[in-house]
C-alpha positions as CSV (number, residue, x, y, z in Angstrom):
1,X,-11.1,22.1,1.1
2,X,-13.5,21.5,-1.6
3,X,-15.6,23.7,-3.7
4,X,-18.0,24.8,-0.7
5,X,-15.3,26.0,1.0
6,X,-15.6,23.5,3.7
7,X,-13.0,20.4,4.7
8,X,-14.1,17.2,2.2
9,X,-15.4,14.2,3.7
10,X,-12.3,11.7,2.7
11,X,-10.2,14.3,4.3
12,X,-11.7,13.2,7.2
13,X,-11.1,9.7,6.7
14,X,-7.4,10.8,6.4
15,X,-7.3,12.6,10.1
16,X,-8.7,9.5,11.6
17,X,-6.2,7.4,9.7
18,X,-3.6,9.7,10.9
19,X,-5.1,9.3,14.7
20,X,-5.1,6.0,14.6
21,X,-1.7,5.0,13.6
22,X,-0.6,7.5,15.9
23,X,-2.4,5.3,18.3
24,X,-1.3,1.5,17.4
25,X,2.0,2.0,16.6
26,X,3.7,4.1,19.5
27,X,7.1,3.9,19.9
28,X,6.6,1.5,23.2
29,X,3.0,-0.2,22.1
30,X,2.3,-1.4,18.7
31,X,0.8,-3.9,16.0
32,X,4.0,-4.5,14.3
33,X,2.1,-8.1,13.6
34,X,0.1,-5.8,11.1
35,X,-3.8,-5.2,11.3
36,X,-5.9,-3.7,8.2
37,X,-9.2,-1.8,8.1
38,X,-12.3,-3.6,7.9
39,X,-15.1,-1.0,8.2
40,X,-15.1,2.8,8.6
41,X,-18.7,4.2,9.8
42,X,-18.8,8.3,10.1
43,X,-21.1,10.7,10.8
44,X,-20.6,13.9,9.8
45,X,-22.5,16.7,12.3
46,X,-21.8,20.2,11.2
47,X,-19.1,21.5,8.8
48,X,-15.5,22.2,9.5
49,X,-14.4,25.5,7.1
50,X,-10.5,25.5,5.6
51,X,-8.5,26.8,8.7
52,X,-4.7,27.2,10.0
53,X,-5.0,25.7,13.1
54,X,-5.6,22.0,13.9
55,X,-8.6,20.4,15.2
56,X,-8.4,18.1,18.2
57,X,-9.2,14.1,17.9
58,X,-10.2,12.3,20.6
59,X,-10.2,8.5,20.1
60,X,-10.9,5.5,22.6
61,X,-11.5,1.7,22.1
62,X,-15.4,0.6,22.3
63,X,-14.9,-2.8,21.7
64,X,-12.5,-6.0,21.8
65,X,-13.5,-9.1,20.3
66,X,-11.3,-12.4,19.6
67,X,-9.8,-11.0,16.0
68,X,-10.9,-7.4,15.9
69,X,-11.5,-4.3,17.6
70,X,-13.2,-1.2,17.3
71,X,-11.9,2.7,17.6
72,X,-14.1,5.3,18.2
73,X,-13.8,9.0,17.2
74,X,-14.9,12.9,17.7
75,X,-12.8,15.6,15.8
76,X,-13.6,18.5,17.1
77,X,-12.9,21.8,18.8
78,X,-14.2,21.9,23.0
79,X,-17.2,21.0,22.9
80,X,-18.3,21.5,19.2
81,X,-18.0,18.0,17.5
82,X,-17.5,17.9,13.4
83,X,-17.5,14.3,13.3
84,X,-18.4,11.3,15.5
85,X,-16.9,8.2,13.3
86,X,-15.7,4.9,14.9
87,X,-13.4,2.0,12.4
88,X,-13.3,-1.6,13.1
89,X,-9.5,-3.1,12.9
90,X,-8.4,-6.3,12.3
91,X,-5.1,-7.7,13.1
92,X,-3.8,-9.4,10.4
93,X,-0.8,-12.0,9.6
94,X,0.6,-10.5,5.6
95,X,2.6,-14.0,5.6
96,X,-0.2,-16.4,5.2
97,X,-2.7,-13.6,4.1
98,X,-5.5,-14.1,6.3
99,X,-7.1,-12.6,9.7
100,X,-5.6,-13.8,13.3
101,X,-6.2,-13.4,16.6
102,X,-5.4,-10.4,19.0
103,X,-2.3,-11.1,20.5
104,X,-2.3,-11.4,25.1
105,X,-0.1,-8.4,24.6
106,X,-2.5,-6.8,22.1
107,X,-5.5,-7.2,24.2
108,X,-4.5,-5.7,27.2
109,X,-3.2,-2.3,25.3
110,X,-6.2,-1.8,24.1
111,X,-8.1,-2.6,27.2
112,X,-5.9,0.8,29.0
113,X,-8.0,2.7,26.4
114,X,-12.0,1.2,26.2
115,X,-14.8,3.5,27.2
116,X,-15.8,1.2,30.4
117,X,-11.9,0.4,31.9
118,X,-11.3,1.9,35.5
119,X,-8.7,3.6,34.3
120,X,-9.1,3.9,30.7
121,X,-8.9,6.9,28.9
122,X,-9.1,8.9,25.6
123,X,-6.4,9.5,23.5
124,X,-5.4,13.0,21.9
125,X,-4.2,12.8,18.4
């Protein structure tokens, strides 16, 4: 909470962080090749006051490209959205330091959870 008495905006980037990890690095799905955070783009819509209970993020996949992939976000409670934010991932090879491609495997996780899949869905974090 910050001195308005309102959850700060990095806190935010924190929850989304928190989302997504929960979301890449499941016990049976993950990027153990590593990946690393090459844009974060929110939108803050109304203010979220200091509370005790948590607030409910919804995260899906809106894009796949060759070495990167986007995750979009709403925190929010029902139907009243705090933020709208979305953070473009690149998978990443920490031996030789540099970007690489999305894995077969990779690709096809992230393809159970786009916005346009059949059967694709959102994810509660």
């Amino acid at each position: 909470m910050d001195a308005y008495g309102h959850v700060n905006n990095a806190v935010f980037v924190r929850y989304l962080e928190e989302a997504r990890i929960n979301f890449l690095f499941r016990p049976e799905k993950d990027f153990q090749q590593g990946s690393v955070v090459a844009r974060h783009e929110i939108d803050y819509k109304r203010q979220l006051v200091h509370r005790h209970h948590p607030v409910d993020i919804e995260l899906w996949v809106s894009e796949i490209r060759a070495a990167s992939f986007t995750i979009t976000y709403e925190v929010k409670d029902d139907d009243l959205v705090y933020v709208r934010a979305s953070t473009v991932v690149v998978p990443f090879d920490f031996e030789a330091q540099r970007p690489r491609r999305l894995t077969g495997e990779e690709r096809e996780f992230l393809r159970e959870y786009t916005d346009d899949a059949d059967e694709g869905e959102a994810v509660a974090a």
